[in-house]
PLY file of the C-alpha trace (Angstrom):
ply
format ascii 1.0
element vertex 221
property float x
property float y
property float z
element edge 220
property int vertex1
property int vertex2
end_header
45.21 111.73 106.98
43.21 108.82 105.06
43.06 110.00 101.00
39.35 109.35 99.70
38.88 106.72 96.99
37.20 107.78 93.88
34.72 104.29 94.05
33.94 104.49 90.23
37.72 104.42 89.15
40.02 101.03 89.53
43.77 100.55 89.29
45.04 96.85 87.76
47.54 96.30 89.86
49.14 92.76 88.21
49.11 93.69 84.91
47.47 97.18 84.03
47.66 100.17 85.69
45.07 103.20 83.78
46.94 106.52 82.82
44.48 108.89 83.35
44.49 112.71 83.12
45.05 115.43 85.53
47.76 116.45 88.36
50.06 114.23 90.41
52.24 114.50 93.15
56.12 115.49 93.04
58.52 113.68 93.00
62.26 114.27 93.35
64.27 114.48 90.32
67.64 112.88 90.28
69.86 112.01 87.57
71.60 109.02 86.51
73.52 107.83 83.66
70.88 105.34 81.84
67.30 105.17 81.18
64.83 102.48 80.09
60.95 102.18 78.92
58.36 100.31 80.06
57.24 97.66 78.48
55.17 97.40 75.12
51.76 99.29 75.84
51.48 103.14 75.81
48.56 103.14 78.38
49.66 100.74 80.67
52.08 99.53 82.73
53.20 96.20 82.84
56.22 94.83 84.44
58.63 95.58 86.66
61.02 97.18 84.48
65.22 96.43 83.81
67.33 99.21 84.17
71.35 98.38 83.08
73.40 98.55 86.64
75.47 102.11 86.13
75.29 102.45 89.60
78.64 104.37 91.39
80.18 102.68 94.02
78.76 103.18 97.73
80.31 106.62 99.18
80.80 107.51 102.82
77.66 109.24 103.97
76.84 111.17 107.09
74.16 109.70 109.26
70.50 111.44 109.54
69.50 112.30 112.41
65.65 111.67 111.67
63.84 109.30 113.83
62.31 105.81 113.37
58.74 105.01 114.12
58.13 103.01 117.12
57.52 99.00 117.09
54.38 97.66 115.82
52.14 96.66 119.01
52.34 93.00 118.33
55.57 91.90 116.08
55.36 90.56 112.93
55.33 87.31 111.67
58.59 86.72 109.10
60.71 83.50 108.11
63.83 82.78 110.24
66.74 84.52 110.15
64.59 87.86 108.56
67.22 90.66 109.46
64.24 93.59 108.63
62.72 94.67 111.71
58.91 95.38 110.63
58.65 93.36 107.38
55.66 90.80 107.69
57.23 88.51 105.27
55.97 90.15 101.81
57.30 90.20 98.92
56.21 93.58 97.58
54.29 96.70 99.13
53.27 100.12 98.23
52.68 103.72 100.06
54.90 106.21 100.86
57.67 106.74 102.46
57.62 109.11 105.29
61.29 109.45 106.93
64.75 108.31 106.23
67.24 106.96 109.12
70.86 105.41 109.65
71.54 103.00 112.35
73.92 100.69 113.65
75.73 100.78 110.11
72.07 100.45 108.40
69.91 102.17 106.32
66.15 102.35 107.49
62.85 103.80 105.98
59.54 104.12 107.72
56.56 103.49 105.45
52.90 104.12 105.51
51.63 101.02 103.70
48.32 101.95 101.53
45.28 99.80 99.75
45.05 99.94 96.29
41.81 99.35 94.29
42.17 96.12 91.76
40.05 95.26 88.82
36.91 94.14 90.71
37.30 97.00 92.78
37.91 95.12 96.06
41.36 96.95 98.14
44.27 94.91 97.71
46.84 95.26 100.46
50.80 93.57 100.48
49.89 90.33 100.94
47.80 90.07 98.58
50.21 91.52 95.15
52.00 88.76 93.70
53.35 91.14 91.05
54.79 94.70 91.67
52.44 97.15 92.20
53.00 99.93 89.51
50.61 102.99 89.52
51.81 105.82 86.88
50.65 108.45 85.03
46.96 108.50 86.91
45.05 111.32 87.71
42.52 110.06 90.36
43.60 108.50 93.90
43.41 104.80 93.21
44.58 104.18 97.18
42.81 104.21 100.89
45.30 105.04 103.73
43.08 103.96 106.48
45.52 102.29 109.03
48.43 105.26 110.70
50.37 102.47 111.21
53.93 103.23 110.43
56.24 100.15 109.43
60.12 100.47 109.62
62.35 98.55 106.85
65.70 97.59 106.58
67.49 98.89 103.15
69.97 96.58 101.39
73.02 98.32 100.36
72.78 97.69 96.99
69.10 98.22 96.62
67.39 99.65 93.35
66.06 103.08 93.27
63.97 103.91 90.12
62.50 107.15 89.68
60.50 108.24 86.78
62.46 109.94 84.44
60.50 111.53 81.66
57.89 113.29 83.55
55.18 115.43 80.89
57.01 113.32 78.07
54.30 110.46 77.94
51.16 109.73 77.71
49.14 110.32 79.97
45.26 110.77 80.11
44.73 112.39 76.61
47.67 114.69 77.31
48.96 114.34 73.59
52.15 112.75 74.15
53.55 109.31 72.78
56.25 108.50 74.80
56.17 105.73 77.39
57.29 106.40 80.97
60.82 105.67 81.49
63.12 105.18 84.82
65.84 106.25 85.76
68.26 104.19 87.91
69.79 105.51 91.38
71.85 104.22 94.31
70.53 103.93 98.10
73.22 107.41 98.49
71.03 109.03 95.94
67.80 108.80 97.65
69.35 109.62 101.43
71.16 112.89 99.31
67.47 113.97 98.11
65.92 113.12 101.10
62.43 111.91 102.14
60.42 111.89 98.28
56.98 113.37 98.37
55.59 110.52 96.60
52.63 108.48 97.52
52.88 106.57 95.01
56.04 104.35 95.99
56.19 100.23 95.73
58.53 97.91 97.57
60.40 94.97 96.75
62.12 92.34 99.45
64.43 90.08 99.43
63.85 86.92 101.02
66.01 88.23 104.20
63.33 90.91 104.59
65.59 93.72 103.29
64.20 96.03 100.25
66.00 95.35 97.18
63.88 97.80 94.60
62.38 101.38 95.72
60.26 103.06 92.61
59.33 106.17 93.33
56.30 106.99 90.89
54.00 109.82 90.02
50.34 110.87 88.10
49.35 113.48 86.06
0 1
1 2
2 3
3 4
4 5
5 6
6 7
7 8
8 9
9 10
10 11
11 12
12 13
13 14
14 15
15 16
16 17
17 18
18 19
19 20
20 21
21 22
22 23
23 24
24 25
25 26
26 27
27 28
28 29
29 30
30 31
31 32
32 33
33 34
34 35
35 36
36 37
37 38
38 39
39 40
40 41
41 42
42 43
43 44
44 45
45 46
46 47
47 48
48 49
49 50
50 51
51 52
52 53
53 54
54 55
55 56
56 57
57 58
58 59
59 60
60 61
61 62
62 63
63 64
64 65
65 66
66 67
67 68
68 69
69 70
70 71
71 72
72 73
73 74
74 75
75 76
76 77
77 78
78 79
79 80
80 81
81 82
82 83
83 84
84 85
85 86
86 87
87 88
88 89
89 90
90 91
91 92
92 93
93 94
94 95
95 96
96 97
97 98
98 99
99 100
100 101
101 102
102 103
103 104
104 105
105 106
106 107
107 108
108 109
109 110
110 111
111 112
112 113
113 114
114 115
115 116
116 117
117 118
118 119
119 120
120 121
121 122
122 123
123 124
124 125
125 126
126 127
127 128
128 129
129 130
130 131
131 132
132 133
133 134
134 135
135 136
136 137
137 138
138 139
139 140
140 141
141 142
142 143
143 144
144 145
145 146
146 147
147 148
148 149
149 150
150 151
151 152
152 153
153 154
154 155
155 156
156 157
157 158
158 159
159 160
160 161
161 162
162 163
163 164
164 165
165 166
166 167
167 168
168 169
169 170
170 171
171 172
172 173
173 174
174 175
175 176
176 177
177 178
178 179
179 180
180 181
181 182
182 183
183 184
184 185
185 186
186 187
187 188
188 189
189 190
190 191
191 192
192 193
193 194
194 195
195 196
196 197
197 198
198 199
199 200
200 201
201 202
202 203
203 204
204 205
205 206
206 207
207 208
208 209
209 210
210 211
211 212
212 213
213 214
214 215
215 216
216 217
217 218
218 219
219 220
């Protein structure tokens, strides 16, 4: 179902993303061996942010049995030799994810891409983010979902999977905390072992194959 904007409230999507107050969605906690914070700010997020690699090697892992979406109607324009099925040649994108799939020895997500509201308040879509889109800590719906589109992605091997790691613990809309929201760093196995995350609040990053290399699964408040 579309979400409803809030049309007096707008995310910065390239460099500042509001931390508002309130109630945001779950998201799947998972544990790893190393955190780090974002950058310098307390009420905003910044940059895309480095996590040390602590990762475990790959393990054998049964194959799910969920379905992929179907094909887009028309396909999508990508450079040559793009090895990622639905990716329209962007470099980042944000939404959720809605189903996690194994085939023909690779991993696959389907994703409902979403619109985020920038500083002038015009929607901002994939194509048009140049940095990674970070929303955090916000307590309004900064996103339209007005397309049911469903977009299937390749997922490299040794892709990134960031989850936020100190939920409560920073601050966030008044809350009274002075911590700044911190990631923690998981493995591809990780996220198929948790499952689909009830986030809609998840960004993208591709390679320049077409395969996502970075998964950060965020939250609000």
């Amino acid at each position: 179902m579309p979400n409803v904007p809030r049309p007096l409230t707008a995310v910065a999507l390239l460099s500042t993303v509001l931390l508002l107050a309130g109630c945001g969605n779950d998201v799947t906690d998972q544990s790893a061996s190393s955190t780090t914070a974002t950058p310098t700010t307390i009420v905003v997020v910044t940059s895309v942010v480095t996590v040390p690699d602590t990762r475990a090697p790959t393990s054998d892992r049964a194959t799910t049995t969920a379905a992929t979406s179907p094909p887009a109607s028309s396909p999508p324009i990508a450079p040559p030799g793009a090895s990622a099925l639905d990716w329209d040649g962007v470099r980042y994108d944000f939404g959720r994810i809605t189903g996690l799939s194994s085939n023909d020895n690779q991993d696959l997500m389907t994703f409902d891409r979403y619109q985020l509201y920038g500083d002038n308040g015009e929607l901002q879509s994939a194509a048009d983010f140049t940095e990674e889109p970070i929303v955090v800590g916000n307590s309004d719906v900064p996103w339209v979902n007005d397309n049911p589109q469903e977009r299937t992605y390749v997922i490299a091997p040794d892709a990134e999977v960031l989850t936020l790691a100190n939920r409560g613990e920073f601050e966030c809309g008044g809350n009274g905390q002075t911590g700044r929201p911190a990631w923690q760093s998981n493995t591809v196995d990780d996220l198929f072992a948790a499952g689909t995350p009830q986030s809609d609040q998840v960004s993208l990053m591709f390679g320049d194959d077409g395969r996502v290399t970075l998964i950060r699964i965020s939250e609000g408040c």
